[in-house]
C-alpha positions in Angstrom: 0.0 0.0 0.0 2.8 2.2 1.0 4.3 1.6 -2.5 1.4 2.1 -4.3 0.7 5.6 -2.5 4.1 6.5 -3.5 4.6 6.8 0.3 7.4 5.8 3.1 5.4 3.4 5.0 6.1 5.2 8.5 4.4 8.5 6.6 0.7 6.4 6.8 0.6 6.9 10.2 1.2 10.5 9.7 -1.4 10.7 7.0 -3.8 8.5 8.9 -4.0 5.7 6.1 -6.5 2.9 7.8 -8.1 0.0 6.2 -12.1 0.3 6.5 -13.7 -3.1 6.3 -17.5 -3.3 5.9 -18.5 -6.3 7.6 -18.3 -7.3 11.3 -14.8 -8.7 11.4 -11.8 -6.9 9.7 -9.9 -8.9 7.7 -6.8 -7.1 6.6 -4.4 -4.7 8.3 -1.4 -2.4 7.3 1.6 -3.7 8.9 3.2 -0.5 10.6 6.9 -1.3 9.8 6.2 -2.3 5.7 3.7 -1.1 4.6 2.0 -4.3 3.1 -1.5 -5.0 3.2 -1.8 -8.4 5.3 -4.3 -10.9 6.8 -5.6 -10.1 10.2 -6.8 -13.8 10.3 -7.5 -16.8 8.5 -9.9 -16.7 5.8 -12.0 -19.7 5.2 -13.7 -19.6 1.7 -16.2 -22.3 2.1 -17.6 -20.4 5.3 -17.9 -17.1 3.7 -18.7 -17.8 0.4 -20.3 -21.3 0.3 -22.8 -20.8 -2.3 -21.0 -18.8 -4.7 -18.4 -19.4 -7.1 -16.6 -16.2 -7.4 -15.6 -15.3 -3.8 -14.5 -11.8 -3.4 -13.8 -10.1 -0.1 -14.1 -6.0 -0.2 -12.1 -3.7 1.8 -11.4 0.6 1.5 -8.3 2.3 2.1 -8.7 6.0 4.2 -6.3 8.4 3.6 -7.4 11.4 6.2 -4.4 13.7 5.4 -3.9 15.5 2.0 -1.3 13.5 -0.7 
């Protein structure tokens, strides 16, 4: 995420860069020292998306802080 902002990634905490998830549990995080988008947890497909095929999980990014 940090790369793709064009950002350091200790500048998203100065710019206030969060992860908003829609449903009741979060799912992703940014890690504070790189940057990277990650997994706050396991995902299990067949429990979230048993009777679909296409399983897609959504998620937005916040910036608060001008770019």
């Amino acid at each position: 995420v940090a790369k793709d902002l064009a950002l350091q990634h200790l500048e998203l905490g100065d710019r206030r860069v969060r992860i908003l998830d829609k449903g009741r549990t979060q799912y992703f995080a940014l890690h504070e020292k790189t940057g990277h988008l990650v997994t706050t947890e396991r995902i299990d497909r067949e429990q979230l998306c048993r009777p679909v095929q296409k399983c897609v999980l959504r998620c937005e990014l916040m910036v608060e802080e001008k770019m």
